[in-house]
Chimera marker file (.cmm) of the C-alpha trace (Angstrom):
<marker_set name="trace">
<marker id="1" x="-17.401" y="1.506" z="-4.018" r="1" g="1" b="0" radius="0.5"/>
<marker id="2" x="-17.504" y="-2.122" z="-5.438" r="1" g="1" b="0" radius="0.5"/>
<marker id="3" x="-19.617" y="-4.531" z="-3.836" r="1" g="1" b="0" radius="0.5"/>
<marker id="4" x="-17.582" y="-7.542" z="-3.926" r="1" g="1" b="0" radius="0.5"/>
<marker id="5" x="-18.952" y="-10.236" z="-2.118" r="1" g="1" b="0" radius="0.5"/>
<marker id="6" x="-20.403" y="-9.533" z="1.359" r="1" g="1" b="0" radius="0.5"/>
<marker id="7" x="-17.913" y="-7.264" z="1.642" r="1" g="1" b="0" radius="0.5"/>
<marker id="8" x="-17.607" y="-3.854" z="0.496" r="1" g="1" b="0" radius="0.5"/>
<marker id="9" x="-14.417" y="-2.642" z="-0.855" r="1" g="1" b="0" radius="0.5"/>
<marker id="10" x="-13.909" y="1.550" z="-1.638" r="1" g="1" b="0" radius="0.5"/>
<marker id="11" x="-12.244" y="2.900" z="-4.548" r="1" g="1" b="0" radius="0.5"/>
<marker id="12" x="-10.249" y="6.007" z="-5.362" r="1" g="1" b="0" radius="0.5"/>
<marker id="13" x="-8.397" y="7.813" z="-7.803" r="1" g="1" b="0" radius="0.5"/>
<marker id="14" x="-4.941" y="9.581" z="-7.417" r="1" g="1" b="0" radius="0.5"/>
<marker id="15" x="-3.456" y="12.250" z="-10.340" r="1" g="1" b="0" radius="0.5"/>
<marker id="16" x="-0.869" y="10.580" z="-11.728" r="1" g="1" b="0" radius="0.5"/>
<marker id="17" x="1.815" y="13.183" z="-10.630" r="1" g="1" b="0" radius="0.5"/>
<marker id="18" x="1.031" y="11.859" z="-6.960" r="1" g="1" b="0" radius="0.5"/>
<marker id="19" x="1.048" y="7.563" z="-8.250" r="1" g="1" b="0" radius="0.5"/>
<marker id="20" x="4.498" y="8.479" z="-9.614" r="1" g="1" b="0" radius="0.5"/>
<marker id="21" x="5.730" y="10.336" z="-6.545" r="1" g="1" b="0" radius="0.5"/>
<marker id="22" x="4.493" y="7.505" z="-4.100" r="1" g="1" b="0" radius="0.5"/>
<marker id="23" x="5.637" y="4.245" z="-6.810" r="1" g="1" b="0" radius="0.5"/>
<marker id="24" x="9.344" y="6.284" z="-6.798" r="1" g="1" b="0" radius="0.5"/>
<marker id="25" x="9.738" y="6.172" z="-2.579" r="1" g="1" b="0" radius="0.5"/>
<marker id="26" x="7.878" y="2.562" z="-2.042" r="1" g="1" b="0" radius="0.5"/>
<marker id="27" x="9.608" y="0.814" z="-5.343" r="1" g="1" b="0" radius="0.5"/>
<marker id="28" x="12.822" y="0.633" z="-4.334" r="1" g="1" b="0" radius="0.5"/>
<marker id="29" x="12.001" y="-0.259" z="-0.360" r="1" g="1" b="0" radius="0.5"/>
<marker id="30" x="10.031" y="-3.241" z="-1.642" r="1" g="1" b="0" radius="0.5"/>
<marker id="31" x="13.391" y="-4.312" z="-4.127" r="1" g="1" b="0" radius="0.5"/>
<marker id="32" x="14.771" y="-4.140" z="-1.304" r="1" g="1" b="0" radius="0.5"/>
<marker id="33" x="12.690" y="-6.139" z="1.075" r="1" g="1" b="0" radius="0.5"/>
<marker id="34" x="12.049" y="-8.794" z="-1.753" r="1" g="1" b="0" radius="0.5"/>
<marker id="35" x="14.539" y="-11.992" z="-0.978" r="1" g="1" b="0" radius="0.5"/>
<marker id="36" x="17.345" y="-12.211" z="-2.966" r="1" g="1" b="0" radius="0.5"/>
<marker id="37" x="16.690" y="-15.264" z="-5.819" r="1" g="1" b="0" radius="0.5"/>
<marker id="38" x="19.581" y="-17.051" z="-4.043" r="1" g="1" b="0" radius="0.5"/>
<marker id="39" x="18.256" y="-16.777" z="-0.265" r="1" g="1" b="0" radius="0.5"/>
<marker id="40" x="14.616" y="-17.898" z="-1.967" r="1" g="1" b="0" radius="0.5"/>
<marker id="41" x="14.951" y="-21.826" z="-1.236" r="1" g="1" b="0" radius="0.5"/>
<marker id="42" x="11.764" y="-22.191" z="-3.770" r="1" g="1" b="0" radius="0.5"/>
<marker id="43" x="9.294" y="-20.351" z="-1.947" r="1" g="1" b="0" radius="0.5"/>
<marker id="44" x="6.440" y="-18.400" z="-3.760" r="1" g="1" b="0" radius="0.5"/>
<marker id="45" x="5.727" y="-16.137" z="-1.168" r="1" g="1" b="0" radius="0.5"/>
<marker id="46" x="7.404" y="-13.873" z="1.271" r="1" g="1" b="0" radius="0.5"/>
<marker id="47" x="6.307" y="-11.315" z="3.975" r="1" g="1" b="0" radius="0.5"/>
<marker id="48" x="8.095" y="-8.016" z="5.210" r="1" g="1" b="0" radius="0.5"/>
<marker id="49" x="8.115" y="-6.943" z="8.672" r="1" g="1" b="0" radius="0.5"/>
<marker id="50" x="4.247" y="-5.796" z="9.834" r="1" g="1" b="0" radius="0.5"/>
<marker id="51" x="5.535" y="-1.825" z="10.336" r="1" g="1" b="0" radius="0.5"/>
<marker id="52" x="6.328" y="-1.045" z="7.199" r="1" g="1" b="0" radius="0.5"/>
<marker id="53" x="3.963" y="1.406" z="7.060" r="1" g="1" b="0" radius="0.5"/>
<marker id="54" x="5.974" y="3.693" z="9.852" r="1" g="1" b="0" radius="0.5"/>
<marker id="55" x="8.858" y="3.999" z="7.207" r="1" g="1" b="0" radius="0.5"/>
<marker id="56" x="9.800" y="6.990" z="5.758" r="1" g="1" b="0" radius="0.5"/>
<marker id="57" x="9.298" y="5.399" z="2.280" r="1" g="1" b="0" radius="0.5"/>
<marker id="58" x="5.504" y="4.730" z="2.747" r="1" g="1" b="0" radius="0.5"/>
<marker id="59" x="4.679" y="7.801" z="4.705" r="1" g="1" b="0" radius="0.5"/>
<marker id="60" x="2.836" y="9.146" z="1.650" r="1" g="1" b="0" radius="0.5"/>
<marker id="61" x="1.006" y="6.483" z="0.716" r="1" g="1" b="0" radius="0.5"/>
<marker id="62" x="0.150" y="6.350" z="4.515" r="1" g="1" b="0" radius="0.5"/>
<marker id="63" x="-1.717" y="9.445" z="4.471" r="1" g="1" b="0" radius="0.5"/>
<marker id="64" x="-3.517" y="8.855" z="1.638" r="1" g="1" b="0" radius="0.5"/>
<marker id="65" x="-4.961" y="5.438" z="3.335" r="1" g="1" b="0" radius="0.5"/>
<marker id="66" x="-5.592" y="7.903" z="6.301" r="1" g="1" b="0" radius="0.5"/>
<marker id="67" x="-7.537" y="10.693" z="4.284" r="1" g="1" b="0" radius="0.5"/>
<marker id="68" x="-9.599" y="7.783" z="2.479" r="1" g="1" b="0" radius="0.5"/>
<marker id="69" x="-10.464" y="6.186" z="5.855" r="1" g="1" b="0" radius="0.5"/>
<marker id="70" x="-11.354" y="10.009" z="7.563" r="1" g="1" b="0" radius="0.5"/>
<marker id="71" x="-13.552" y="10.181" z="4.368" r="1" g="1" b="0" radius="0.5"/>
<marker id="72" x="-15.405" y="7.204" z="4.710" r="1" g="1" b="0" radius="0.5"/>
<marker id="73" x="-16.145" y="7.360" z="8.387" r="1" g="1" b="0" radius="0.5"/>
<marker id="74" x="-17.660" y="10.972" z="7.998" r="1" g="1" b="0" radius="0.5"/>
<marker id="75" x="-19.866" y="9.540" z="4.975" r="1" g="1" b="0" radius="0.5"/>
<marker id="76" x="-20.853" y="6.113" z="6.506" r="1" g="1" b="0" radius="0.5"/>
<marker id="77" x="-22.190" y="8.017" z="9.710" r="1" g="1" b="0" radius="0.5"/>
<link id1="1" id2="2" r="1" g="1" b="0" radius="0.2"/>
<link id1="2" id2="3" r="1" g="1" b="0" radius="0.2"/>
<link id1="3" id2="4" r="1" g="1" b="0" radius="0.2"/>
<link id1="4" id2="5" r="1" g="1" b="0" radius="0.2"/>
<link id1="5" id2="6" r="1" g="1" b="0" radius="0.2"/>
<link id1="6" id2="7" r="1" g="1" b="0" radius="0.2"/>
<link id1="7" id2="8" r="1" g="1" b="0" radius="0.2"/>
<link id1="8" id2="9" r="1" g="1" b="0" radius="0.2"/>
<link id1="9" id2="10" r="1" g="1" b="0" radius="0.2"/>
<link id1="10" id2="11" r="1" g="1" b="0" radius="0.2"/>
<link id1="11" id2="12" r="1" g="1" b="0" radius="0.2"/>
<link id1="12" id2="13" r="1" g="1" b="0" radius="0.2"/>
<link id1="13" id2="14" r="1" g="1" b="0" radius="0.2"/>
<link id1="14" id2="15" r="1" g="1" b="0" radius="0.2"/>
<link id1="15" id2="16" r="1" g="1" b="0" radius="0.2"/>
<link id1="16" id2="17" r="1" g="1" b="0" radius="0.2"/>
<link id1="17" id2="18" r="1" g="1" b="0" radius="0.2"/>
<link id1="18" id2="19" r="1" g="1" b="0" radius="0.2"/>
<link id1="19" id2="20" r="1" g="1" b="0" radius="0.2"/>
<link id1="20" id2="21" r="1" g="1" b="0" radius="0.2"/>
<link id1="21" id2="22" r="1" g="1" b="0" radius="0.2"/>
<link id1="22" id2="23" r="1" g="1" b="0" radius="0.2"/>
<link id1="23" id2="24" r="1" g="1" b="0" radius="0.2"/>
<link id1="24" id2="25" r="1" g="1" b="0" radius="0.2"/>
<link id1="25" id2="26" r="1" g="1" b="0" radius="0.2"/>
<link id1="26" id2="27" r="1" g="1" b="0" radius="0.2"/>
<link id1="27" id2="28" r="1" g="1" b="0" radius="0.2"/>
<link id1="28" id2="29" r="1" g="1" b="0" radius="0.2"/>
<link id1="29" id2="30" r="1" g="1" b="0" radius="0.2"/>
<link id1="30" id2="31" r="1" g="1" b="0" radius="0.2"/>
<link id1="31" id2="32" r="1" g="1" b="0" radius="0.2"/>
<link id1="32" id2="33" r="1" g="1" b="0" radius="0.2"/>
<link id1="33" id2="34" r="1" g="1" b="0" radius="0.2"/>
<link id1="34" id2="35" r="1" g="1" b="0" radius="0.2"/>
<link id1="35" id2="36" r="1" g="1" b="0" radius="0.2"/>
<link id1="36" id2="37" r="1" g="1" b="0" radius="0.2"/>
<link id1="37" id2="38" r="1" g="1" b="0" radius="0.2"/>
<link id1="38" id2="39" r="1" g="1" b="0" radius="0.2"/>
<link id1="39" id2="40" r="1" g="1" b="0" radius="0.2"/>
<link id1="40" id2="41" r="1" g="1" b="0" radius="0.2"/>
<link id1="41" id2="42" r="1" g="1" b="0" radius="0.2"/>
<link id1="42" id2="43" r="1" g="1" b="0" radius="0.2"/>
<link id1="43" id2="44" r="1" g="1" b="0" radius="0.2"/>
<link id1="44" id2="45" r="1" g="1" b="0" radius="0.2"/>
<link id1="45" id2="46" r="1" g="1" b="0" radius="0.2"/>
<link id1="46" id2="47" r="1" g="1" b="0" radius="0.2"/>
<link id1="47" id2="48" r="1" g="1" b="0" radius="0.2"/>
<link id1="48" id2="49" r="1" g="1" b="0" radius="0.2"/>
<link id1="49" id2="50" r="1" g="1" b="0" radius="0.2"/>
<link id1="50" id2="51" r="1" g="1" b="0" radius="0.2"/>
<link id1="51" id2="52" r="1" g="1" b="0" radius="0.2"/>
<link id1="52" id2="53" r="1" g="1" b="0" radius="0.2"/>
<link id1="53" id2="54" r="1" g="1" b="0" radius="0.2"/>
<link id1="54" id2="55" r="1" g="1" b="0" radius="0.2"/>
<link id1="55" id2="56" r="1" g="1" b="0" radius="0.2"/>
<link id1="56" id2="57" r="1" g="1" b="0" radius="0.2"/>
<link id1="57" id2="58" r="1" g="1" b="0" radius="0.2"/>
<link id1="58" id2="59" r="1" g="1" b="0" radius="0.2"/>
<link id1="59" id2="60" r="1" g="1" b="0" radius="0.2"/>
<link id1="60" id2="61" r="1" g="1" b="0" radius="0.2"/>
<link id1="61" id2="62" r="1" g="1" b="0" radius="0.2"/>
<link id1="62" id2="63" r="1" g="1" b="0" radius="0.2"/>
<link id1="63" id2="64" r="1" g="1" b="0" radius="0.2"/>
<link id1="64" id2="65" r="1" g="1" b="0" radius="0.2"/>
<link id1="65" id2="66" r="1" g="1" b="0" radius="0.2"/>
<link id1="66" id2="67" r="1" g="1" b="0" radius="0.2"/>
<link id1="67" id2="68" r="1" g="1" b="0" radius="0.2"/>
<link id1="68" id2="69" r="1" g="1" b="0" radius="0.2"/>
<link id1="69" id2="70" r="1" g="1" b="0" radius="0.2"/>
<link id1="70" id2="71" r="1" g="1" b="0" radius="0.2"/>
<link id1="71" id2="72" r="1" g="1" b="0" radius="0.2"/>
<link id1="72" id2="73" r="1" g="1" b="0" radius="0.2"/>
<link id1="73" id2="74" r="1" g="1" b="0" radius="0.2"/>
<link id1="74" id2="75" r="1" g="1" b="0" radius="0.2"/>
<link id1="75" id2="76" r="1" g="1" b="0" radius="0.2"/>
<link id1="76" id2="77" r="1" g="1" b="0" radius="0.2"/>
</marker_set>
């Protein structure tokens, strides 16, 4: 856990076989969901739809956020 401000913000590792695996599904979803330079208009920001993480793409990285969070509310008790 780092204690960053009043807030505290909890840390984990993945193996690297499992990063890779997740950055090859999510990757191309977010090229894809990135505006294209020409549809831009100058902005420095963009958002994607709030659900993204019901797509197939993120549904691993999903349940890792879901394993972390049934770890921390079992140790925080």
């Amino acid at each position: 856990m780092l204690r960053l401000l009043p807030t505290f913000v909890w840390q984990g590792d993945l193996d690297r076989e499992r990063c890779q695996r997740i950055n090859r599904r999510i990757i191309p979803k977010i090229d894809e969901l990135l505006p294209h330079r020409d549809d831009d208009k100058g902005r420095d920001s963009w958002n994607t739809h709030p659900d993204l993480h019901h797509t197939d793409e993120f549904g691993e990285l999903v349940q890792v956020f879901d394993f972390a969070v049934e770890g921390f509310s079992t140790t925080s008790r």
